[in-house]
C-alpha positions as CSV (number, residue, x, y, z in Angstrom):
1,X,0.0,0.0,0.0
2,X,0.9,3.3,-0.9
3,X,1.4,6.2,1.8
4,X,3.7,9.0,2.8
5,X,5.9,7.2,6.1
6,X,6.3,10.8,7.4
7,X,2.7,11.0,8.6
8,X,2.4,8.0,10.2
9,X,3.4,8.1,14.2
10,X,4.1,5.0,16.4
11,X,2.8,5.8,20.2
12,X,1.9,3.4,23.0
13,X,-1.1,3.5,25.4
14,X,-3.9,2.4,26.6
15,X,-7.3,1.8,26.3
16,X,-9.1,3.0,30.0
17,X,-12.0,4.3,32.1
18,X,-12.9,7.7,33.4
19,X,-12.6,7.6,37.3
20,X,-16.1,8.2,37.1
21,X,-17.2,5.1,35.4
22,X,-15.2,2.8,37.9
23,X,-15.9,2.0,41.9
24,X,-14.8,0.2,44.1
25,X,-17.4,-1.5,46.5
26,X,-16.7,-1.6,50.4
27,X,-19.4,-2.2,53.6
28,X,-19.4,0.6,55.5
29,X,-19.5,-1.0,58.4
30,X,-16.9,-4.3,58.6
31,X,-18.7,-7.8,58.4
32,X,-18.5,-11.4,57.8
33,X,-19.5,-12.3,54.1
34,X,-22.4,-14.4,54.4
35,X,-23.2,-14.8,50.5
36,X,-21.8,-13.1,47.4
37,X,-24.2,-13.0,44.3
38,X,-21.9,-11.9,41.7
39,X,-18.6,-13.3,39.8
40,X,-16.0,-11.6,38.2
41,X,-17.1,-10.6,34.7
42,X,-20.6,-10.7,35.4
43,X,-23.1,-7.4,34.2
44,X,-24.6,-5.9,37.0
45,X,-26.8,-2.7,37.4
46,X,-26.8,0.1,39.7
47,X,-28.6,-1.0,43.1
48,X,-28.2,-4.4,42.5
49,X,-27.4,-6.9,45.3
50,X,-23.2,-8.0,45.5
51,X,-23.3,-9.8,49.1
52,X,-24.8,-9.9,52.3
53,X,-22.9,-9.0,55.3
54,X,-23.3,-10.3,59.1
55,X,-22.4,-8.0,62.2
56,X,-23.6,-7.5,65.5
57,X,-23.3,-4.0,65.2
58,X,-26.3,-4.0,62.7
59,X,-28.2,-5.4,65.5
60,X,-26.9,-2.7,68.0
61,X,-27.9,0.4,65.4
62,X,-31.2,-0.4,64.6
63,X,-32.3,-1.5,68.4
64,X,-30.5,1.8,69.8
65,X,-32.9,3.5,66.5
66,X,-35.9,2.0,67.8
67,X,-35.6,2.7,71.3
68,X,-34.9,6.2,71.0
69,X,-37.7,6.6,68.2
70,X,-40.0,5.6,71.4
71,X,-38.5,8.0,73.8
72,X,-39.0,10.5,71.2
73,X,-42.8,9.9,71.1
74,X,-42.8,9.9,74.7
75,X,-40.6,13.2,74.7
76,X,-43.1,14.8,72.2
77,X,-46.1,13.9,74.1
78,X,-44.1,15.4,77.1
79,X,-43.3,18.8,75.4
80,X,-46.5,19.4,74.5
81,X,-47.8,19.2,77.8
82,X,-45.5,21.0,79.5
83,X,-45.6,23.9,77.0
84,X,-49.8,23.8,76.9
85,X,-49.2,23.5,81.4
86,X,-46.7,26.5,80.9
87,X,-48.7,28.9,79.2
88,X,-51.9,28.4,81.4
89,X,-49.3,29.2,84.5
90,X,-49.5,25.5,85.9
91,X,-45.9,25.3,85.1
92,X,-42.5,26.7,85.4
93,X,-40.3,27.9,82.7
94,X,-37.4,25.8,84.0
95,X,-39.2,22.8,83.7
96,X,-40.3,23.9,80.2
97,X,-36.8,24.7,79.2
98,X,-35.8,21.4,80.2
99,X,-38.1,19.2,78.7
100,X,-37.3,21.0,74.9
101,X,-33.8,20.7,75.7
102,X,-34.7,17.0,76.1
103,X,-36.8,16.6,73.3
104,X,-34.6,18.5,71.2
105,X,-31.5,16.0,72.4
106,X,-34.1,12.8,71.2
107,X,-34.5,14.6,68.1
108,X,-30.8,14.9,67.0
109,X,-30.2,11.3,68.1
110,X,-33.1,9.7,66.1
111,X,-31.8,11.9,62.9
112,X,-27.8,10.9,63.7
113,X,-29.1,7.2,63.9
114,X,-31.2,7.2,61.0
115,X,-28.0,8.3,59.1
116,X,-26.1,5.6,60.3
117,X,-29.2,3.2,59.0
118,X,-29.3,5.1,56.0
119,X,-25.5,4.6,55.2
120,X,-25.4,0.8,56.0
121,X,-28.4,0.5,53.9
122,X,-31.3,0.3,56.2
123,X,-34.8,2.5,55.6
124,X,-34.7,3.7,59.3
125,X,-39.3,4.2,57.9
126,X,-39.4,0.5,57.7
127,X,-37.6,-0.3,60.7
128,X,-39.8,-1.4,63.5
129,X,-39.5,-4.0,66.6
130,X,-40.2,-7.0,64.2
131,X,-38.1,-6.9,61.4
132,X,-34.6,-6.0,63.1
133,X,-31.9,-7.9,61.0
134,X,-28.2,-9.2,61.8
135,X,-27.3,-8.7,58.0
136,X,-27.1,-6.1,55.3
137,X,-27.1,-5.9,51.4
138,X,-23.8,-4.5,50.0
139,X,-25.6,-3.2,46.4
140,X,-23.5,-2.0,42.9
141,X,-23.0,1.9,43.2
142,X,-23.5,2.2,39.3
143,X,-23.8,-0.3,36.4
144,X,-20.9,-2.5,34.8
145,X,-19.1,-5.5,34.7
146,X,-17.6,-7.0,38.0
147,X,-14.2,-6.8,37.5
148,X,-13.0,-8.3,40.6
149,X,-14.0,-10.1,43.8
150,X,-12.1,-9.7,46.9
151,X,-14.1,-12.0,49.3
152,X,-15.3,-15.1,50.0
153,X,-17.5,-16.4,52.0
154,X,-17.2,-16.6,55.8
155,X,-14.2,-14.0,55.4
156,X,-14.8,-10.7,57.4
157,X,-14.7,-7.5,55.4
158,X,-13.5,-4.4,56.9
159,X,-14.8,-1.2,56.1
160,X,-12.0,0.2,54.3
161,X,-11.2,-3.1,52.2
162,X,-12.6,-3.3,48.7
163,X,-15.3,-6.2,48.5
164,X,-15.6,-5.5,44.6
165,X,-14.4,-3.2,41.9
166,X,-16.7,-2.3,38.7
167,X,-16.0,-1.3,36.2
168,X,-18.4,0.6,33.3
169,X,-17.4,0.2,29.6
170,X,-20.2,2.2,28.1
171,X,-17.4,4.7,27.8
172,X,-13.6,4.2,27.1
173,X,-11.2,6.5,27.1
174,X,-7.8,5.6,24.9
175,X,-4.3,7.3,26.5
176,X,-1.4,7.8,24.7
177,X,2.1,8.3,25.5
178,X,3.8,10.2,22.7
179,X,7.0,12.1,22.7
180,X,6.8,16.3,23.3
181,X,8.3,16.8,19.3
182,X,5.2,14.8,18.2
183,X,2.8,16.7,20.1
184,X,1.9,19.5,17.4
185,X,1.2,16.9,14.6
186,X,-1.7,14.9,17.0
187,X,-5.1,17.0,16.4
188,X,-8.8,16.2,17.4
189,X,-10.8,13.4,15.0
190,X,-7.7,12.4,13.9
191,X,-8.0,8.5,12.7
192,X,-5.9,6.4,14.5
């Protein structure tokens, strides 16, 4: 085939992902793996279950949720008593004072625990009495392929250890390496 050798350049790269398109899965709370639903090379989708993790401290968030959700009732039903007794002159302003501050202190502990729920992966709406569980769902971040599994079952996964890495082809980047005297003669749409 015919064609000029002057315009042709020889670089080395590689084909890649944005950091976008790529996680790496961890439990934010450390467990023990008690199944893993997913292989390496596998297509998964955003919200989709990777493993279930065991941990007593599951058990001790949601009961120390529940419990204070019922103080809080109790603390409500107590504030508006004592503000309904305070303003007919029945009560003192101390005792008001005190029973907000209370109320107000149940308040920011339900909120801070539903948080914790919320980042494990537990609705703290659905969480009642009955259905308080020792395990939680590790789910994919976004969509893509597994590209590796670092657990196994019956292993315990600390929070800062990646359980999984995905990875999302729907949009690869290429990188080359070329030398700085070949820079001006590389341009956009160029065919490569």
């Amino acid at each position: 085939e015919m064609r000029p050798l002057s315009g042709i350049l020889k670089v080395s790269g590689m084909v890649t992902v944005a950091p976008d398109r790529s996680a790496s899965v961890c439990t934010p709370l450390g467990g023990y793996v008690k199944s893993i639903a997913v292989m390496p090379g596998k297509l998964v989708q955003k919200g989709q279950v990777l493993s279930i993790v065991e941990n007593q401290e599951f058990i001790d968030i949601q009961q120390n949720y529940v419990e204070a959700r019922n103080k809080l009732e109790f603390a409500q039903a107590e504030y508006k008593r004592h503000n309904e007794l305070y303003k007919n002159d029945v009560y003192s302003q101390k005792s008001v004072q005190q029973t907000t501050s209370d109320y107000n202190n149940l308040r920011a502990q339900v909120r801070a625990l539903g948080q914790k729920l919320a980042l494990v992966g537990i609705n703290p709406a659905r969480l009642n009495e009955n259905n308080i569980s020792r395990a939680i769902a590790v789910r994919a971040p976004i969509s893509g392929y597994v590209k590796v599994v670092n657990v196994s079952i019956g292993k315990y996964a600390a929070s800062a250890d990646p359980m999984f890495e995905i990875v999302d082809c729907s949009q690869l980047m290429l990188e080359l390496t070329l030398f700085e005297k070949d820079a001006s003669k590389v341009s956009d749409g160029q065919d490569i």
